[in-house]
N, C-alpha and C positions, 0 to 999 in steps of 0.2 A: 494914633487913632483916639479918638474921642472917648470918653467913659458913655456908658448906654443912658444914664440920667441929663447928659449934654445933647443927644440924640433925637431921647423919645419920651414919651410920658403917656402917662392913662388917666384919667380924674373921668371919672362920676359925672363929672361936670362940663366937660366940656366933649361934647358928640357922643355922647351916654358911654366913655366909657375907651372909646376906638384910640387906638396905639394913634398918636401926632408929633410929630414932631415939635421936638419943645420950644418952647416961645412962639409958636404958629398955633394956628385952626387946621391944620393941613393934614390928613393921614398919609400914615407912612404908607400904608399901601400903593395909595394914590405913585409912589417912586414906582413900583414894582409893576401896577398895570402898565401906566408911560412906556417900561423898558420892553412888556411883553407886546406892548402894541407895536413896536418896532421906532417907537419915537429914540433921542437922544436923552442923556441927562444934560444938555445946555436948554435942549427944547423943554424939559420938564422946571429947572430952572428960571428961567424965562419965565414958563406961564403961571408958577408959584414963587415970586422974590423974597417971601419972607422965610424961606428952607436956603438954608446958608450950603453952600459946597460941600463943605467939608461934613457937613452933616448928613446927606445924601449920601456920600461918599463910603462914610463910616457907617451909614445903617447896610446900603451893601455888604462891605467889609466882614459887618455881625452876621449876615444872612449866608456869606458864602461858611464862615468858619462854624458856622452855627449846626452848616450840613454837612462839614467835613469832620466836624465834632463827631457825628452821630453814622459816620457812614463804615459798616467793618464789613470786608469782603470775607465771602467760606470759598474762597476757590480751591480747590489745588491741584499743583499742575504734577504734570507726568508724561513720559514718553509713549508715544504708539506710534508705530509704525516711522522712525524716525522724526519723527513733530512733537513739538510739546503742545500737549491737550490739555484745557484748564476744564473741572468740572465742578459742581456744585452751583451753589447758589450765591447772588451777590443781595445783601442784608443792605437798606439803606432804613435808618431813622427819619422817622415823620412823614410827612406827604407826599415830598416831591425829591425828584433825584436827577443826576445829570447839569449840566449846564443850563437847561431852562427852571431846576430847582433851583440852583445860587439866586437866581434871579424873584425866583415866585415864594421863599419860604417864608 
């Protein structure tokens, strides 16, 4: 995987500021709506040439670990009535959680 400085960048300067992929004009976000819009990353690819693979690749990669970083479940589990019953609450860090978090964070 890539270091996050091969990735992405932020300057002041260049779209006041908005996380791009580095050596592009291109927000990284712009990867993340593509995949919620139900597009492909070859489609997203494609319609942005100057976001290299493995760059795309690896800011998913940060996005998925970033949630899994942050994610501590409170369950706990126990028997009733012969089944095991999980209760409590499931704790997720930041926004968004689930499979369409990996994607959106």
């Amino acid at each position: 995987m890539l270091t996050e400085q091969q990735v992405w960048r932020s300057d002041s300067e260049i779209l006041g500021g908005t996380p791009v992929f580095t050596g592009t004009r291109v927000p990284v976000r712009s990867l993340f709506d593509y995949l919620e819009g139900g597009e492909s990353l070859e489609e997203f690819l494609r319609q942005f040439p100057s976001v290299r693979r493995d760059q795309a690749i690896s800011a998913i990669d940060m996005a998925r670990d970033s949630l899994l970083a942050g994610t501590h479940s409170t369950f706990e589990e126990h028997t009733q009535n012969g089944a095991v019953v999980r209760t409590g609450n499931p704790r997720v860090s930041g926004q968004f959680g689930g499979a369409h978090g990996a994607l959106c964070a």
